[in-house]
C-alpha positions as CSV (number, residue, x, y, z in Angstrom):
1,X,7.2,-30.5,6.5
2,X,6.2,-30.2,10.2
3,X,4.5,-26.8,11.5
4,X,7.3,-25.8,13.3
5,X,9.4,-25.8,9.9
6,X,6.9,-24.5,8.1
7,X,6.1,-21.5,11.1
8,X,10.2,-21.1,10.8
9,X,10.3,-20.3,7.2
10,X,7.1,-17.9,7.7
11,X,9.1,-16.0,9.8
12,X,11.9,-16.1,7.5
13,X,9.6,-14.8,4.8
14,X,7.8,-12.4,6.3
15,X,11.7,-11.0,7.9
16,X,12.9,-10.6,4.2
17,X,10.0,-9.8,2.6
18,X,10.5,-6.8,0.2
19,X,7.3,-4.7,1.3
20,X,5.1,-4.6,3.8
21,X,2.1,-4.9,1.7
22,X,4.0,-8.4,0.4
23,X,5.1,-9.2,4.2
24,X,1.1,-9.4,5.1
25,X,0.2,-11.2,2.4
26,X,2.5,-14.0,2.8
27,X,2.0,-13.6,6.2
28,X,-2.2,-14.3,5.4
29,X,-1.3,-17.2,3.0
30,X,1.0,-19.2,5.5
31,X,-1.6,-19.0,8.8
32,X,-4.0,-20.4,6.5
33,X,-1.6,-23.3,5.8
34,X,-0.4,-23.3,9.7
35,X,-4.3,-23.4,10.6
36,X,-5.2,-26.6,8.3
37,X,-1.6,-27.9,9.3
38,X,-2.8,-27.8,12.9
39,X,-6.2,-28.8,12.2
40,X,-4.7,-32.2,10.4
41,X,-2.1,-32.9,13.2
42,X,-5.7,-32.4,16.0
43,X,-7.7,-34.9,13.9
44,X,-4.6,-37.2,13.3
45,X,-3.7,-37.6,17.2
46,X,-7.9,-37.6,18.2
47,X,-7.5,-41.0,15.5
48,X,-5.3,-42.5,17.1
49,X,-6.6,-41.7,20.9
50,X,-10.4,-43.7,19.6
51,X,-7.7,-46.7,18.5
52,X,-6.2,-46.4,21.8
53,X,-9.8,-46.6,23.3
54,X,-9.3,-42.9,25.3
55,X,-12.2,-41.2,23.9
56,X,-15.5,-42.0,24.6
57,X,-17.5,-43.1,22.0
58,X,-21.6,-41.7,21.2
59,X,-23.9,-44.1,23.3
60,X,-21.1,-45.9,25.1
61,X,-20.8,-43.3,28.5
């Protein structure tokens, strides 16, 4: 699932949640997942820029 299906169906949750106290807490639980999702996806595309030779590498500048 990408984060913007995964950020959709949040929403979704959150919208029909049946209390507020269970609204926040699924609210909590998904940016958690959203945060590592994002975090993956930032060290995923950084990979593939150092294949692509764009980012400098320690020693080399």
């Amino acid at each position: 699932m990408n984060l913007a299906d995964r950020i959709s169906n949040v929403v979704d949750q959150v919208r029909f949640a049946t209390s507020p106290a269970r609204a926040g807490t699924t609210a909590e639980a998904a940016a958690v997942e959203i945060e590592a999702l994002a975090k993956r996806r930032l060290a995923d595309e950084y990979d593939a820029a150092r294949k692509r030779g764009e980012v400098a590498q320690l020693g080399t500048n």
